[in-house]
C-alpha positions as CSV (number, residue, x, y, z in Angstrom):
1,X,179.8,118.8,167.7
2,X,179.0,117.9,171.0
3,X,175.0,116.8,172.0
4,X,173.5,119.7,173.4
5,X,170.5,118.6,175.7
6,X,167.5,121.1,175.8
7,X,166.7,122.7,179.6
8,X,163.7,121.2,180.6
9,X,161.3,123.0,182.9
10,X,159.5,121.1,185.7
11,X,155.3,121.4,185.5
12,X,152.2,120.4,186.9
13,X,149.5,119.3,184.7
14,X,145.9,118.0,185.2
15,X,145.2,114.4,183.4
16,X,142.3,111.8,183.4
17,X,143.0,108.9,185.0
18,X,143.2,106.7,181.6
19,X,145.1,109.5,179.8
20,X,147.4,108.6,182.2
21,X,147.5,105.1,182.1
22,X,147.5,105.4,178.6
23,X,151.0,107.4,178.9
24,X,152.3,105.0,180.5
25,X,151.7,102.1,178.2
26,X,153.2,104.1,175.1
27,X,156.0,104.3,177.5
28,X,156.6,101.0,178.0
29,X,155.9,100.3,174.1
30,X,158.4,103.3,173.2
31,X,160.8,102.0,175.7
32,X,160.5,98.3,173.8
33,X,161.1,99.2,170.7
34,X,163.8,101.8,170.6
35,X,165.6,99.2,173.5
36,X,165.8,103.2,175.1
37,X,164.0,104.2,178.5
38,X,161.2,106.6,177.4
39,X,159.1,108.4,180.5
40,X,155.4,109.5,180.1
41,X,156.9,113.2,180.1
42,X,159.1,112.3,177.0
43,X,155.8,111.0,175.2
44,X,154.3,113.8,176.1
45,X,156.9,115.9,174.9
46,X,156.7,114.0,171.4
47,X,152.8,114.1,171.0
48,X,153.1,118.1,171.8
49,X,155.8,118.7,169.3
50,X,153.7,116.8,166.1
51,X,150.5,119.2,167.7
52,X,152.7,121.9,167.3
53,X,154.3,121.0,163.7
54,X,150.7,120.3,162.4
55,X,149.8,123.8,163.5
56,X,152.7,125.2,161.6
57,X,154.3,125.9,164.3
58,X,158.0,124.3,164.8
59,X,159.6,124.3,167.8
């Protein structure tokens, strides 16, 4: 079975200036440890999906 990649949908969203610097620096921690590039749109991605899954919902 081939890897199917999820669509993803270009937004705009409003952040405080150290939310955003703190995206970044998981980024660059992510992107260590996995020896993987990881964007601030892929954490955000990951910190909206364990949101989701503690609300019961699973996406």
């Amino acid at each position: 079975m081939a890897d199917e990649k999820e669509k993803l949908i270009k937004t705009t969203i409003h952040l405080e200036e150290e939310v955003l610097e703190a995206l970044e620096e998981l980024a660059k921690e992510y992107s260590k440890e996995t020896g993987q590039k990881w964007s601030k749109g892929a954490v955000i991605r990951v910190a909206l999906s364990e949101f989701f899954s503690r609300r019961g919902k699973i996406l």
